[in-house]
Rosetta silent file (secondary structure, phi, psi, omega in degrees, C-alpha in Angstrom):
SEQUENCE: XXXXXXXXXXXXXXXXXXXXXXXXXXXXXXXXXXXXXXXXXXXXXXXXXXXXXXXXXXXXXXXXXXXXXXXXXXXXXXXXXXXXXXXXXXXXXXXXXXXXXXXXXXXXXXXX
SCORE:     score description
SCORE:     0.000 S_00000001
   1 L     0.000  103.013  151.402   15.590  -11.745    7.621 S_00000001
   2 L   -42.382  155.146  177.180   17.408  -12.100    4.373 S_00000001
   3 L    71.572   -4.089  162.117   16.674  -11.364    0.955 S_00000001
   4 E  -165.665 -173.979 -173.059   14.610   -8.181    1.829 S_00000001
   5 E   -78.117   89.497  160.528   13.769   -4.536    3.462 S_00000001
   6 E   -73.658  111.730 -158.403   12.186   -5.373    6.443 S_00000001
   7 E   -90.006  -33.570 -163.982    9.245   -3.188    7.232 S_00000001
   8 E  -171.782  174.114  152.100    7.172   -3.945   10.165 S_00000001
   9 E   -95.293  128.919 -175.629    5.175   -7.452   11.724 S_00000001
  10 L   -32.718   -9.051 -156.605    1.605   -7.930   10.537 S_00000001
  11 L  -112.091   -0.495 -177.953    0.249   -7.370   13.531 S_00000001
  12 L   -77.060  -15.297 -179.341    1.498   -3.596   13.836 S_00000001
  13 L   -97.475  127.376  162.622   -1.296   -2.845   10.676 S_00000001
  14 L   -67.026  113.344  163.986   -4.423   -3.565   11.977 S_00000001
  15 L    -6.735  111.023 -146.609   -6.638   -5.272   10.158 S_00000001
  16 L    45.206   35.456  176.366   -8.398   -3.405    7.272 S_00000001
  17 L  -131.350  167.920 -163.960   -5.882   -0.560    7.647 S_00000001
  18 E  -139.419  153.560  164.471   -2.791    0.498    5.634 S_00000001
  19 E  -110.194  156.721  166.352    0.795    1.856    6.194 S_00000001
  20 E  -106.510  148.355 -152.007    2.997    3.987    4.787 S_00000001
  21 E  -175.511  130.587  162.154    7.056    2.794    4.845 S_00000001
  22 E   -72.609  126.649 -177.317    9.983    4.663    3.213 S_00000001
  23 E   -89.535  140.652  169.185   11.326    1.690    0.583 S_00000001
  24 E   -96.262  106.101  170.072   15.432    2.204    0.432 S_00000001
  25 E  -108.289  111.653  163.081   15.816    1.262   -3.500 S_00000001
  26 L    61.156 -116.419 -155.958   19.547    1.985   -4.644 S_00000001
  27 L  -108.871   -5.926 -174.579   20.388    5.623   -3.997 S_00000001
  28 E   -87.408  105.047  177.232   16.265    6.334   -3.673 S_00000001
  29 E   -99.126  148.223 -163.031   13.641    5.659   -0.693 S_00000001
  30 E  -123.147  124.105  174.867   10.550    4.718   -2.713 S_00000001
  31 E   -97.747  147.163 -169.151    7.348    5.511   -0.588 S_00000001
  32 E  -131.785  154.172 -167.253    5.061    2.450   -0.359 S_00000001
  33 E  -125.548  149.487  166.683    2.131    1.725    1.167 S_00000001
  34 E  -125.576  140.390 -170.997    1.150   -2.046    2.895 S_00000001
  35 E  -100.434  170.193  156.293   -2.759   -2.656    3.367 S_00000001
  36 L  -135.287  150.367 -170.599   -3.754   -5.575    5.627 S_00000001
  37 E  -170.473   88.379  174.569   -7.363   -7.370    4.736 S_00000001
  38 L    56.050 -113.949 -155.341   -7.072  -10.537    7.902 S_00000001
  39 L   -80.845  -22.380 -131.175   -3.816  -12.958    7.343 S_00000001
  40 E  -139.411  137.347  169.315   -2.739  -11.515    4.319 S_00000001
  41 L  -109.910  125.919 -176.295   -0.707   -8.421    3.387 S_00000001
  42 L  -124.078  123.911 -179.886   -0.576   -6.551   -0.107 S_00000001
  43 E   -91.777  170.945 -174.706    1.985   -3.789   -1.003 S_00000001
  44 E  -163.654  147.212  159.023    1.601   -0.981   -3.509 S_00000001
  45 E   -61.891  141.261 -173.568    3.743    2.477   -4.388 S_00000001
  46 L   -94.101   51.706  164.203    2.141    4.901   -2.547 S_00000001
  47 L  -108.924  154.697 -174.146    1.183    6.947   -6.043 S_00000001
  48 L   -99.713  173.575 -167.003   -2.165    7.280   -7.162 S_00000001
  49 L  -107.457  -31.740 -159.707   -1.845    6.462  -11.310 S_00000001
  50 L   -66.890  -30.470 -159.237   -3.969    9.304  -12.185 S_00000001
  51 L  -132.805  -31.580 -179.906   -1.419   12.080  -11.121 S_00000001
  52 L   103.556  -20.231 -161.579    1.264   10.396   -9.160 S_00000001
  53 L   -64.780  145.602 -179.892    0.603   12.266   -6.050 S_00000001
  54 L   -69.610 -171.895 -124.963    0.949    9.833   -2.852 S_00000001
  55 L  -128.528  -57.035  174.847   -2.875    8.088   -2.145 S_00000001
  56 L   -98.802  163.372  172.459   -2.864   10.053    1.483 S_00000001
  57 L  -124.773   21.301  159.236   -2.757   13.107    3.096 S_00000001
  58 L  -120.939  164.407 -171.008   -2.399   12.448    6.531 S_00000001
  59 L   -81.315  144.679 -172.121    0.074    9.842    7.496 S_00000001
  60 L    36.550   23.317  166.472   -1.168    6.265    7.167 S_00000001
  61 L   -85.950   52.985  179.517   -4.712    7.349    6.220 S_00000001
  62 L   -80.454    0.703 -148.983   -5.257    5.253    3.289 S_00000001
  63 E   -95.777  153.974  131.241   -8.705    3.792    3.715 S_00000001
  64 L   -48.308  109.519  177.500  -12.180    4.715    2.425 S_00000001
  65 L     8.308  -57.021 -174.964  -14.559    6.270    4.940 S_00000001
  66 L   -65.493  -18.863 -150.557  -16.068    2.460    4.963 S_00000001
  67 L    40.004   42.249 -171.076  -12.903    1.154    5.207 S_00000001
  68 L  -119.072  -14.647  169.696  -13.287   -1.195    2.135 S_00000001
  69 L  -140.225  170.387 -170.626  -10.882    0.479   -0.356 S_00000001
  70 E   -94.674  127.655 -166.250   -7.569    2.016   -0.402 S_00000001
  71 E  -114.708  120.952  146.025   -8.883    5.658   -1.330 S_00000001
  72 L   -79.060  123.499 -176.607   -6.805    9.018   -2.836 S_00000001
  73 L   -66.151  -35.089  169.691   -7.412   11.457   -0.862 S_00000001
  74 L   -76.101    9.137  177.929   -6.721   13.996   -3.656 S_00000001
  75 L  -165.997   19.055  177.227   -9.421   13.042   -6.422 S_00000001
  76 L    60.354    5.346  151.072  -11.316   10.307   -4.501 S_00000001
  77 L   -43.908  116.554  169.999  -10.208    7.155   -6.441 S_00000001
  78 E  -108.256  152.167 -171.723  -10.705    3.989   -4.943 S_00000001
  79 E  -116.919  137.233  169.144   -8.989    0.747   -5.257 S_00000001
  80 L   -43.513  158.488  160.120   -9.567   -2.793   -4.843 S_00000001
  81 L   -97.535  -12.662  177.474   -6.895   -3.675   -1.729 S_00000001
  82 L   -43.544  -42.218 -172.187   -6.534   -7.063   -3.310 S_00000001
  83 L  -138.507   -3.209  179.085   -5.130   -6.176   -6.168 S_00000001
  84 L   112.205  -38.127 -140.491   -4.542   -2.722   -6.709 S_00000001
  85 L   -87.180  126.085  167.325   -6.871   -1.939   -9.067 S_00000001
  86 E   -37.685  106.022  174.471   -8.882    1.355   -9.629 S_00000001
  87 E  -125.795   34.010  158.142  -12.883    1.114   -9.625 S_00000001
  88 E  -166.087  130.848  163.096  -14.027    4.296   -9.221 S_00000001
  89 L   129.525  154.756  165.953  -12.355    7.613   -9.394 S_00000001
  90 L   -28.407  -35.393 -173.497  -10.388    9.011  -12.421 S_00000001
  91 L  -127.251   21.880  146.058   -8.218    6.720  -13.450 S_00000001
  92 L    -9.147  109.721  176.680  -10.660    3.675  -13.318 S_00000001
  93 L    96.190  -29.990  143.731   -9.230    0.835  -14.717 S_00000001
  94 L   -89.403  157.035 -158.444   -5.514    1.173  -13.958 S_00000001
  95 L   -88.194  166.978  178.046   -3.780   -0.347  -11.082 S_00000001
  96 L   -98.195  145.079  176.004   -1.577    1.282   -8.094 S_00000001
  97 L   -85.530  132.614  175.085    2.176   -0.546   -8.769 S_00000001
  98 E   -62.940  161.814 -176.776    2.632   -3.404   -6.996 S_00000001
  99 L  -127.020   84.678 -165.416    5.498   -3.874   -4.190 S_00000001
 100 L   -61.296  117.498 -173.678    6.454   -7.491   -4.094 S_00000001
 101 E  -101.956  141.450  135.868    5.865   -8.603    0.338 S_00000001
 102 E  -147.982  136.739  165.669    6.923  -11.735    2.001 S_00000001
 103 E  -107.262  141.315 -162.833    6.171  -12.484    5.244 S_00000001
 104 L  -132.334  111.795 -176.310    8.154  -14.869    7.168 S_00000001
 105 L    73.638   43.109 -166.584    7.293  -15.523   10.943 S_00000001
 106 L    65.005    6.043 -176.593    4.865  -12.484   11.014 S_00000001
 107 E  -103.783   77.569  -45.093    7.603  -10.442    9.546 S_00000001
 108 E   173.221  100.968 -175.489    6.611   -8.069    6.824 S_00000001
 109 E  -169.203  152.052 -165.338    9.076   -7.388    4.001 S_00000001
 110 E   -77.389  119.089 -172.922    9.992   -6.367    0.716 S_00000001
 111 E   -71.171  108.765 -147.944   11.239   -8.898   -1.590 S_00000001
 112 L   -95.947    0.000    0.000   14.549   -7.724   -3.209 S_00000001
C-alpha cells in the first residue's frame, strides 16, 4: 500500500476493542493506539492529555470496563472513541491527538 505505515487489517481489532502499534515517524516510533467501533477505524497517540502517560497499562487494554470508551488506566479518564474527546476524568474537555487512518481493502494504515 502506498502513501502510508501499514499497521494491521480491520479485522485483526475486534470490534469495540483497541490496539496499540509502534508509528515509525522520521528518526522516532510514535506509539498510537487504533480503536474499532463496527466498519470504521479511528486512530489516536497513545497519550492521555492530562499527563502524557500512554492510556494503558497492559498491552492493548484500552477499553472501559463496559467497553464503551477508550479509558486511562492511570487516572480513569474516558474518551469518546469517535472522536477522541475526554468526558470524564481529569482532563475533561480535551481530546487524545488524532492519527490520520486509511483503510484500503481492509488494510489499516497511517496516512503520511
Amino acid at each position: 500500500m502506498s502513501g502510508g505505515h501499514v499497521l494491521c487489517r480491520v479485522e485483526d481489532i475486534p470490534d469495540g476493542t483497541a490496539r496499540g502499534f509502534d508509528w515509525p515517524k522520521g528518526e522516532v516510533k510514535v506509539k498510537i493506539l487504533v480503536a474499532r467501533k463496527g466498519d470504521r477505524v479511528f486512530g489516536y497517540r497513545n497519550a492521555c492529555p492530562h499527563v502524557g502517560v500512554p492510556l494503558e497499562m497492559d498491552p492493548d487494554d484500552f477499553m472501559s470496563i463496559d467497553g464503551r470508551w477508550l479509558q486511562c488506566s492511570t487516572h480513569g479518564a474516558q474518551f469518546r472513541v469517535e472522536d477522541g474527546m475526554c468526558i470524564i476524568g481529569p482532563c475533561a474537555g480535551r481530546p487524545l491527538r488524532s492519527v490520520p487512518l486509511t483503510v484500503i481493502d481492509g488494510v489499516v494504515a497511517v496516512r503520511e
